[in-house]
C-alpha positions in Angstrom: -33.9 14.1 -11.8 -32.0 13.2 -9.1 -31.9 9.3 -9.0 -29.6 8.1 -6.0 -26.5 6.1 -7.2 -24.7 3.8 -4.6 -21.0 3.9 -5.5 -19.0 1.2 -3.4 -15.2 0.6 -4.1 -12.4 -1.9 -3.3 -8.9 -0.1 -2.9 -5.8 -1.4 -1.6 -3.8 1.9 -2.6 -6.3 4.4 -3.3 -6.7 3.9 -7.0 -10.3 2.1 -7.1 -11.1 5.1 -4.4 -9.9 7.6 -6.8 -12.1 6.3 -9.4 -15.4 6.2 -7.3 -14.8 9.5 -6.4 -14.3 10.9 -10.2 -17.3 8.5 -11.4 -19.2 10.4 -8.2 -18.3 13.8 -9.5 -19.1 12.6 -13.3 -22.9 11.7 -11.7 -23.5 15.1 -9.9 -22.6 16.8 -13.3 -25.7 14.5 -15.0 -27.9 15.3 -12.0 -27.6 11.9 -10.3 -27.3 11.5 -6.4 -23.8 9.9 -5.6 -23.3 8.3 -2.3 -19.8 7.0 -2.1 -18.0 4.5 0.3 -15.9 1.5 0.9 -17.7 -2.0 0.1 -16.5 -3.3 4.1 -18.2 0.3 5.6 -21.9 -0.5 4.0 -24.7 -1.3 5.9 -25.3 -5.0 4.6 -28.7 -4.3 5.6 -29.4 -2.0 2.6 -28.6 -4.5 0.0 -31.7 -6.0 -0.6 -33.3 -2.3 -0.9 -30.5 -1.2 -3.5 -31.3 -0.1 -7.0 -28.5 0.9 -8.8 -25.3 0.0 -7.5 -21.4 0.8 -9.5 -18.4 -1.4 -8.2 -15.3 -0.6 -8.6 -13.3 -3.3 -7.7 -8.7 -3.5 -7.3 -6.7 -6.4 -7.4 -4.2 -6.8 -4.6 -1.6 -9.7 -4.1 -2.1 -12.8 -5.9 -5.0 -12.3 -7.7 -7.2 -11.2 -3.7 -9.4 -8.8 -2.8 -8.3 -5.7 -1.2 -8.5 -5.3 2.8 -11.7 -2.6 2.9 -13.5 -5.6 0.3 -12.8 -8.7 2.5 -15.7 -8.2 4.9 -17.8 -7.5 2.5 -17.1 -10.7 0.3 -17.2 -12.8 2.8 -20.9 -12.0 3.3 -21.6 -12.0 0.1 -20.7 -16.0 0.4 -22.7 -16.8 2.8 -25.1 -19.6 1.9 -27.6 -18.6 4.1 -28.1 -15.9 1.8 -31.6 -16.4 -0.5 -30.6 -16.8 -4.4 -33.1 -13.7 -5.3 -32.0 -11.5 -2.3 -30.7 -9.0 -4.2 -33.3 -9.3 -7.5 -33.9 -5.5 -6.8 -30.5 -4.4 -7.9 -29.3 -3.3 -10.8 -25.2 -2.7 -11.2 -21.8 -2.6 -12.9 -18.7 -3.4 -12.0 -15.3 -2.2 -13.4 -11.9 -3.6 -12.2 -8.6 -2.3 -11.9 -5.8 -5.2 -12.7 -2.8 -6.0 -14.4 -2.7 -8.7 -17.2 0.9 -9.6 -16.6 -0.7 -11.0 -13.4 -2.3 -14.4 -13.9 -5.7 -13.6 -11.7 -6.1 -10.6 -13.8 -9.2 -9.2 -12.2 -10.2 -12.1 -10.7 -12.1 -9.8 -7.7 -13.7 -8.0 -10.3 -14.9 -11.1 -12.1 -16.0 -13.2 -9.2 -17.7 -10.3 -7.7 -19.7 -9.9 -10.9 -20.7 -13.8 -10.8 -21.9 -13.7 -7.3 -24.1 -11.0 -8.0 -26.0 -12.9 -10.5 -26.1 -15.7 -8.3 -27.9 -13.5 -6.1 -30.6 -12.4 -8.5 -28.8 -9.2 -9.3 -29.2 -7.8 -12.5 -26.1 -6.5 -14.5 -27.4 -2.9 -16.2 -24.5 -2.6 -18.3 -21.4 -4.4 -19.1 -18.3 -5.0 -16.7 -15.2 -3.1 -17.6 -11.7 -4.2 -16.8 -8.7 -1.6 -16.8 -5.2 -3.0 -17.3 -2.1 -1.0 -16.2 -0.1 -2.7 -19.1 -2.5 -0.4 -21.9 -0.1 2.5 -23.0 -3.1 4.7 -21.3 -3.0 2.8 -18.1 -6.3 2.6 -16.2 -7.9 5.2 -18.3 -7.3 3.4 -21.5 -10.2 1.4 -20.6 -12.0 3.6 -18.2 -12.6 6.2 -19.9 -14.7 4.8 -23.0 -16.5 2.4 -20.3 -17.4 5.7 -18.4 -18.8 7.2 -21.9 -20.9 4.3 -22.2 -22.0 3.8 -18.5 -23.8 7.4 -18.5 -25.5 6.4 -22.1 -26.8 3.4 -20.6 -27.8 5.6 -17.6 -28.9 8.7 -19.1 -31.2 6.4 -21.2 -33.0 5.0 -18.6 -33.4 8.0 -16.5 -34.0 11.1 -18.8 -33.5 14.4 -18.0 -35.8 17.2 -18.5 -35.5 18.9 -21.4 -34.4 21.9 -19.4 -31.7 20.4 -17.5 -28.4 19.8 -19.2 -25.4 18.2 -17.8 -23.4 20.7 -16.0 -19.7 21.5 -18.0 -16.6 20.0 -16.8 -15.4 23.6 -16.2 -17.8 24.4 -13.5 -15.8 23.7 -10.2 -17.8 21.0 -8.0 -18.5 21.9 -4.7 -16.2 20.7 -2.1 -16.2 17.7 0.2 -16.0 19.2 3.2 -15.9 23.0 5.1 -12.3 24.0 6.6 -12.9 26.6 9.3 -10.5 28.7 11.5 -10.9 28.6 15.4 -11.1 31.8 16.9 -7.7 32.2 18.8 -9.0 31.4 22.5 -10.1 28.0 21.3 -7.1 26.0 22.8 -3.4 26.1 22.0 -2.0 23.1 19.9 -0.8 20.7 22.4 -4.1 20.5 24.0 -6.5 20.0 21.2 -4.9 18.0 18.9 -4.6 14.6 19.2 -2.1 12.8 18.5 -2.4 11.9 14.6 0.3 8.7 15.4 -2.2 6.6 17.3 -5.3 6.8 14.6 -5.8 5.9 11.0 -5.4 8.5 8.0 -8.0 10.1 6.6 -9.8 8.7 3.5 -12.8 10.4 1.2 -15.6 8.0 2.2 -14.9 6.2 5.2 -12.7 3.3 4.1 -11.6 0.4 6.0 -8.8 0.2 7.4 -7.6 -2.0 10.4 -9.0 -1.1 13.7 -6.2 -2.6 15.7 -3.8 0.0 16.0 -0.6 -1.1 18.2 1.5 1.3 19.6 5.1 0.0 19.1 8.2 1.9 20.2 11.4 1.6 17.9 14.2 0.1 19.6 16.8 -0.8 16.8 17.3 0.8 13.3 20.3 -0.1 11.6 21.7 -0.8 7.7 22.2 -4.4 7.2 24.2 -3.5 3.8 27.6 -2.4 3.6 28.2 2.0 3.5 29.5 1.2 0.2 26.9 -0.4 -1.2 24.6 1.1 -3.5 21.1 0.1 -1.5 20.5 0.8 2.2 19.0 -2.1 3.9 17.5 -1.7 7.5 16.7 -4.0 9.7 14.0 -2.4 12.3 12.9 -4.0 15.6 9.4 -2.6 17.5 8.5 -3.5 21.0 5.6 -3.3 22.4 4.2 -2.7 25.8 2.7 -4.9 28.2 -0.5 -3.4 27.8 -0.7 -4.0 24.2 0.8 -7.8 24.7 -2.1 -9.4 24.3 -3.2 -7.3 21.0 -0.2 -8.6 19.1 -1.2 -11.4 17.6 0.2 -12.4 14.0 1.5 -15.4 12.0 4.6 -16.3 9.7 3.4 -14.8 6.8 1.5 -11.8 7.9 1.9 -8.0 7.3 2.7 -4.8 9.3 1.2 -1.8 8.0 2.9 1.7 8.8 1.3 5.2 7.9 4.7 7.5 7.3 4.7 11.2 7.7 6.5 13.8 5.6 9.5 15.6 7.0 9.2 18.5 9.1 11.8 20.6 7.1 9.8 19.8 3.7 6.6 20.4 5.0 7.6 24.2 6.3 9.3 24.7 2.9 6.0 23.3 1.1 4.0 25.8 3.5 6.1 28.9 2.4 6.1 27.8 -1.2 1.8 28.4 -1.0 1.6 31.2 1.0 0.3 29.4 4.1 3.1 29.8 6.8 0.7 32.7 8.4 -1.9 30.7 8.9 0.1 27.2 9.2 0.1 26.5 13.2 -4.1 28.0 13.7 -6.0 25.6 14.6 -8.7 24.2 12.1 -12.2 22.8 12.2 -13.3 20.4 9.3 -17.0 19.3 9.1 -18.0 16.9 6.1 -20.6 18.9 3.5 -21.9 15.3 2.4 -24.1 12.8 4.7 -22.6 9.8 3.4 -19.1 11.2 4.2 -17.3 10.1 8.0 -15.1 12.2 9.4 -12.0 10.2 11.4 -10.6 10.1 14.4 -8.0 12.8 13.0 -10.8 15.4 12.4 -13.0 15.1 15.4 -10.9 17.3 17.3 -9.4 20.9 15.6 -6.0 20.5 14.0 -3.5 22.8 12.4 -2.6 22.8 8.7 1.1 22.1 9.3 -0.2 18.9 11.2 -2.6 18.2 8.4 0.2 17.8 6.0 3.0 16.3 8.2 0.7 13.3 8.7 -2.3 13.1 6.4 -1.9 15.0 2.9 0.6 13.0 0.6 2.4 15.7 -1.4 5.5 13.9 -2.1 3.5 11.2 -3.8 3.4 11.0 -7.5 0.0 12.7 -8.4 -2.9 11.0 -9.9 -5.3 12.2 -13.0 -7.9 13.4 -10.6 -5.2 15.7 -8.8 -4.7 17.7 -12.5 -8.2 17.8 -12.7 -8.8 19.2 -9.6 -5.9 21.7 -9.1 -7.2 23.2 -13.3 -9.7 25.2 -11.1 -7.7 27.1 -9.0 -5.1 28.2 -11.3 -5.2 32.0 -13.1 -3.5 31.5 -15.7 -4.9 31.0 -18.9 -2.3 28.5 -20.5 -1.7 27.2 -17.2 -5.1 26.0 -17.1 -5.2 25.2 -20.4 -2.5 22.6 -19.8 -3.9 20.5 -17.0 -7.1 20.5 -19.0 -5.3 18.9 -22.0 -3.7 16.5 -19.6 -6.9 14.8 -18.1 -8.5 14.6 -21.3 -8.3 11.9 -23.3 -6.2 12.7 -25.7 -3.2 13.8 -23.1 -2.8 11.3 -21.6 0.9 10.3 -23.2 1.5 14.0 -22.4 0.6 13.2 -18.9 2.1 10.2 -18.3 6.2 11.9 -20.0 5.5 14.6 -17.6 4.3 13.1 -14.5 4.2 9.3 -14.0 7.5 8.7 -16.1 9.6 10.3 -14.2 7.9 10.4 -11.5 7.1 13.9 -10.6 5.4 14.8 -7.3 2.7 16.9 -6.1 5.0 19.5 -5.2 6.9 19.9 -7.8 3.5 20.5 -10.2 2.2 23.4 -8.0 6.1 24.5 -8.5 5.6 24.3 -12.1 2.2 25.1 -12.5 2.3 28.8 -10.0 -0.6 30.8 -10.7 -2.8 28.6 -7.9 -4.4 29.6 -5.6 -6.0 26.6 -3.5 -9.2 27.4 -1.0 -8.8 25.4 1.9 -12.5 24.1 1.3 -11.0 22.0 -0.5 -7.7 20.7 0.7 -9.4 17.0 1.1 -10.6 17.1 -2.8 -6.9 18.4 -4.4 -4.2 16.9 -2.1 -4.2 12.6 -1.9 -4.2 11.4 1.8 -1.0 9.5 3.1 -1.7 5.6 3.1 -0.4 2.8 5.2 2.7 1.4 3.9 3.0 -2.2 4.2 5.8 -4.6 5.5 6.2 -8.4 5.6 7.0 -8.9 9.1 10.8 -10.4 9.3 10.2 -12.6 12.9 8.1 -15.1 14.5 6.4 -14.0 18.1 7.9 -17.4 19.2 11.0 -16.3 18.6 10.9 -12.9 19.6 7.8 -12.1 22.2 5.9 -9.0 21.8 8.0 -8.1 18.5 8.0 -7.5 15.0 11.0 -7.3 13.2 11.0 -5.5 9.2 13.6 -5.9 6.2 13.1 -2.2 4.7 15.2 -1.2 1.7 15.6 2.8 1.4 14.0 4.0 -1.9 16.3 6.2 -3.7 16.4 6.4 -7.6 17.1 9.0 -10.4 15.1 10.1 -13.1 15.6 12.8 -16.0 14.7 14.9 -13.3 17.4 16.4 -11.3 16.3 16.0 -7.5 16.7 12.1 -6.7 13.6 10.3 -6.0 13.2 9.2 -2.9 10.4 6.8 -1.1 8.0 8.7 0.9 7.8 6.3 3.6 11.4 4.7 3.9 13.0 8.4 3.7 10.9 8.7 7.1 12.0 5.3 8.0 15.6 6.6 7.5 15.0 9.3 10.1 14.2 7.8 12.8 17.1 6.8 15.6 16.0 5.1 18.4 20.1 5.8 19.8 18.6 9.5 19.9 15.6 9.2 20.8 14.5 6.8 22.7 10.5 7.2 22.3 10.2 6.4 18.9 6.0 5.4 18.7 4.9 3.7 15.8 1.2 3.0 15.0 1.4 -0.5 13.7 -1.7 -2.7 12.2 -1.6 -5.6 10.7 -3.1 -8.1 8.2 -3.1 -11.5 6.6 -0.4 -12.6 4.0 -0.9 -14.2 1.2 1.7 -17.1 2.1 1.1 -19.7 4.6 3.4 -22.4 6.5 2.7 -25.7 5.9 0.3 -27.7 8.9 2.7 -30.3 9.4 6.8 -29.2 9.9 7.5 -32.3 8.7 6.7 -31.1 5.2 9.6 -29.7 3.5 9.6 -25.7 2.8 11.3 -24.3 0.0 11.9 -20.5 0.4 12.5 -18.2 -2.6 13.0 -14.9 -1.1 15.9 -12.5 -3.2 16.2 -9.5 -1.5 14.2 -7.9 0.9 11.8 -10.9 -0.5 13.8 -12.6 2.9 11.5 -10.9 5.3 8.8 -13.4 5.3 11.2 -16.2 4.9 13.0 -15.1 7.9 9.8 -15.3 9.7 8.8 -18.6 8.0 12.7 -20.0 9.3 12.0 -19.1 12.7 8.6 -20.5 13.5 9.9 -23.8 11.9 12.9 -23.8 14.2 10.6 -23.3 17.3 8.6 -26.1 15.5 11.9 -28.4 15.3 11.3 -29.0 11.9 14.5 -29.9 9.6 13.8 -29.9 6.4 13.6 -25.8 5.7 15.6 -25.3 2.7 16.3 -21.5 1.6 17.4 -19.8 -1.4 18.5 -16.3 -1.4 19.7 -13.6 -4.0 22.1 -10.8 -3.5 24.6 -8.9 -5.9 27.9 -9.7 -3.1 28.3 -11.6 -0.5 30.2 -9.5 1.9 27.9 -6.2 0.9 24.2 -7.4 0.8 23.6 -10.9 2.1 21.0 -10.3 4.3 20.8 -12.5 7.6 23.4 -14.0 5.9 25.0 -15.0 9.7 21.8 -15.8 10.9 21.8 -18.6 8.0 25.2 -19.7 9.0 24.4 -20.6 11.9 21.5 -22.2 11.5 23.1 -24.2 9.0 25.7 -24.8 11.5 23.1 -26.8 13.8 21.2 -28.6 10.7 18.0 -26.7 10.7 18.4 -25.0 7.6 19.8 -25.7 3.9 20.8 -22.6 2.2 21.8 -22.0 -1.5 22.7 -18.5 -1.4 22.8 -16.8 -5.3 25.7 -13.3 -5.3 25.2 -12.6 -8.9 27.6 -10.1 -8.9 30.5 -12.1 -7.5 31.9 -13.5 -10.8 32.0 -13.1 -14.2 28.7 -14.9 -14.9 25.8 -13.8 -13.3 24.0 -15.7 -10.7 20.4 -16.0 -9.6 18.2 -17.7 -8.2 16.4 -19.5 -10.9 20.1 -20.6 -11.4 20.6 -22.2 -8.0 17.4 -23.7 -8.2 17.9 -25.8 -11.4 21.8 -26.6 -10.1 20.4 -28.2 -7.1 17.3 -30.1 -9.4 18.2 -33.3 -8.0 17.8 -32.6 -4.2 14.9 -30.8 -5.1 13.0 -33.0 -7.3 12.3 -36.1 -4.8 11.1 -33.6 -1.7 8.5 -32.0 -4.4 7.7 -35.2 -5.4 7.7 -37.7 -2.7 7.4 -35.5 -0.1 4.8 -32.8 -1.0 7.3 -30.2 -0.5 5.6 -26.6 -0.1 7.0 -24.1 -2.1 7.0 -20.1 -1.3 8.1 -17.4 -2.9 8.6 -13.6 -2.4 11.0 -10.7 -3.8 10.4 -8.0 -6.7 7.3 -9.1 -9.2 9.5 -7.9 -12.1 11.3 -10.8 -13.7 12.4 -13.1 -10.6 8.7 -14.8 -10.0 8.4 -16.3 -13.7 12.0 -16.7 -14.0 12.5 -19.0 -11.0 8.7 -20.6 -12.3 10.4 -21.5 -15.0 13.3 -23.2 -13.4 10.8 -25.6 -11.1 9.4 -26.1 -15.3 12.9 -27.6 -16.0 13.2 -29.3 -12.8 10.2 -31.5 -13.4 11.1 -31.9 -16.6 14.7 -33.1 -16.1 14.4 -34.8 -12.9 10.7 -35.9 -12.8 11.1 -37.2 -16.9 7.6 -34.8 -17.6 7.4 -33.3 -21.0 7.3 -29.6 -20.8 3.0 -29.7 -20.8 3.1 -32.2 -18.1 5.6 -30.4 -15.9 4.1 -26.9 -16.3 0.4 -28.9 -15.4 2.0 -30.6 -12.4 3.1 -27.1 -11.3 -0.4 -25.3 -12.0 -1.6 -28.1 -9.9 0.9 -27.2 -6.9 -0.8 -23.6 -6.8 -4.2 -24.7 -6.8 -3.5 -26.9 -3.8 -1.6 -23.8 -1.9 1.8 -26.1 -2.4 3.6 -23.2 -4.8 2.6 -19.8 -3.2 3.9 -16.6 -4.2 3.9 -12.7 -2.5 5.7 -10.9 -5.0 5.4 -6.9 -5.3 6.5 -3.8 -8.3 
């Protein structure tokens, strides 16, 4: 039996990917044929010819499809498409979502109705994981997977002398790692470099083809040295040649790929044995048809290369990394333990040791030592590095062949010892265009979720507590250059002379009568001050631009507690000022995002 199995995902972070890829593994186990790639890198030619299809589908934003999903979708709508085209396939979908979100799943869901719009046929129930189940993910996968190969295994028998292969069998590997004999080139020549293309991803996901090369000119902390966050502010320039290719709006997103640090890389490579071998050049061929190498492994590379810019092992390491790294470890209990941790039942054990507090991938292989990774299969153990993205702080009007970012330094503690520390931002932190003055940055770029309103004669009501500014700023700026008036801003911050960000930018602008701002320090008195607090103190200014003037309201900052918080303060301005009862007022609101007049971009 080997019965081909389509596998297409949707991933904004890697998650959905990580999923096809274990749900590809699970099928070659039961003698299935996976072939496994991003929904945008499919041949749309082949639906129609399709017979069984599994979607795995990720929320991103506001309830939207992720970016390698979007081409895909959009075809999918198209009403020149027959209503039986695809009556030949048969599929699933599962989602991956978040039900404190109020689109829980919704990409997942519409995805599922489309397809029986199009005469699909649904073989077996969608699934829907939720990261707030105490198992995360898993807590639904896991029984949806035990059902999915039932269904499957059902309709396509195996013969009675083929049984499933046992989870402790180590699958083959992705792809074939190879050493160039030492005549093949030196370094400098043959590699290219890994800056100016995108990262490497399992099966040929989609990621913006529009790289822009953008050289750092200004990298500086916007917060005060005694402050406890470090705030930068980053300007990128690019060059004439790449003028034309920078084209964005207010709104819109920068997407960086970081590296890791030099220094931690060569202390990584001594920790495994590897700085020998580190600076030979490699050769990496793909051992599955279905699977496209990038621009990054057309051309031999070096293994220290490979994981200052592609291999993620400061990241905190997924279930399928424990699964993976249990075959290559010696030791009995060892082995024993990462076992127990990707089952089922280990998963609270998994989650205290790893994803509490946050453990990264190097310090497991520190804790677990009796490894002993081929490099055959680098691609399957280590995660890749993904773009990081940035809501661009400036308008091009204002600042021609620019992008300005508002990047807070991630630094925390855990029960761990070693601080935490953002993979991408400590990179960020690095960089000094005073000391260096070709600082090259890779940029892409994609749509926001938050648009300006058509006319500038609308009011805009900005929302944007910390680094939540970035878009606003963006937003301010294209309404200046508009000459609108009425651009009224609300901003959050623990002090006023430590972390108001722009804060003499606002002044200013203030100054001339282009901007009304309401600026929240909730650490400045006894009380604390937010937001949501400002926002009902200044109700009756508010109320009559929301409601006689179709004000358009936008929001943007930390998902945690600030998006519903300052929700419910437009809930009590209605109420008060607009004399709704508390049904009426939370309706009139709903109404508002249906209509795209209350938006929100908020992010964990």
């Amino acid at each position: 039996m080997h019965e081909p199995i389509l596998i297409l995902y949707g991933s904004q972070t890697g998650c959905a990917e990580d999923v096809a890829l274990r749900i590809g593994r699970e099928a070659k186990r039961r003698h299935f044929r996976p072939e496994i790639m991003a929904m945008d890198a499919l041949d749309r030619t082949r639906l129609p010819r399709i017979s069984i299809v599994i979607f795995i589908c990720s929320t991103t934003g506001q309830g939207e499809e992720p970016d390698n999903m979007k081409a895909f979708w959009r075809f999918l709508l198209r009403k020149a498409i027959p209503a039986d085209a695809l009556r030949r396939m048969k599929y699933t979908v599962f989602g991956l979502g978040d039900s404190s979100y109020t689109k829980y799943n919704f990409p997942a869901r519409k995805l599922t109705k489309r397809l029986l719009q199009l005469g699909a046929q649904c073989f077996y129930p969608k699934g829907e994981g939720d990261d707030q189940h105490y198992l995360g993910l898993d807590g639904a996968l896991d029984p949806w997977l035990q059902g999915l190969w039932e269904c499957l295994l059902a309709k396509y028998p195996r013969p009675p002398d083929v049984s499933i292969i046992p989870d402790s069998i180590r699958p083959d590997p992705t792809y074939r790692v190879t050493f160039l004999s030492e005549d093949s080139g030196n370094v400098g020549n043959d590699v290219p470099d890994p800056s100016l293309v995108p990262p490497l991803v399992a099966a040929q996901a989609t990621i913006p083809s529009v790289h822009v090369p953008m050289t750092l000119i200004q990298n500086h902390r916007m917060t005060s040295p005694d402050h406890f966050q470090d705030v930068r502010h980053l300007e990128l320039q690019t060059t004439a040649d790449f003028a034309q290719r920078l084209s964005f709006q207010p709104g819109d997103i920068a997407c960086l790929v970081p590296r890791n640090l030099p220094n931690e890389v060569d202390s990584f490579l001594s920790h495994m044995g590897w700085q020998s071998i580190a600076d030979r050049l490699l050769q990496v061929k793909p051992m599955e048809p279905w699977v496209h190498l990038p621009a990054l492994l057309r051309r031999p590379i070096t293994l220290r290369k490979l994981f200052e810019v592609h291999f993620d092992i400061f990241s905190v390491p997924r279930r399928s990394f424990f699964e993976m790294l249990s075959y290559f470890t010696h030791d009995e209990m060892e082995t024993e333990k990462l076992r127990e941790f990707i089952s089922a039942e280990g998963q609270d054990d998994l989650y205290a040791y790893s994803h509490r507090v946050r453990r990264t991938v190097v310090e497991v292989l520190n804790d677990f030592q009796s490894h002993d990774i081929p490099l055959d299969y680098l691609f399957d153990v280590f995660p890749d590095i993904r773009p990081r993205s940035f809501s661009i702080a400036s308008s091009l009007h204002a600042h021609p062949g620019q992008i300005h970012l508002a990047v807070g330094i991630v630094r925390y503690t855990t029960i761990i010892k070693t601080p935490r520390r953002g993979v991408c931002t400590k990179w960020i932190e690095t960089l000094d265009p005073t000391a260096d003055a070709r600082i090259v940055l890779p940029v892409t770029f994609k749509r926001g979720t938050m648009t300006l309103p058509k006319s500038p004669d609308t009011p805009l009501i900005m929302i944007g507590p910390g680094t939540g500014i970035a878009p606003m700023r963006a937003f301010i700026q294209e309404r200046v250059f508009q000459g609108a008036h009425n651009n009224v801003l609300f901003f959050g911050c623990r002090h006023a002379d430590k972390d108001y960000l722009y804060g003499q930018e606002w002044a200013k602008l203030e100054a001339q009568g282009a901007l009304k701002v309401f600026p929240a320090f909730s650490r400045d008195q006894d009380q604390k001050i937010y937001v949501q607090h400002r926002i009902r103190e200044k109700g009756a200014y508010l109320w009559p631009l929301i409601a006689n003037e179709n004000a358009v309201i936008v929001v943007s900052g930390n998902a945690n507690r600030m998006p519903e918080d300052v929700k419910d303060a437009f809930y009590e301005v209605a109420q008060l000022h607009g004399k709704m009862t508390a049904y009426d007022a939370q309706s009139y609101i709903r109404q508002m995002e249906k209509s795209r007049r209350y938006q929100e971009e908020c992010w964990y």
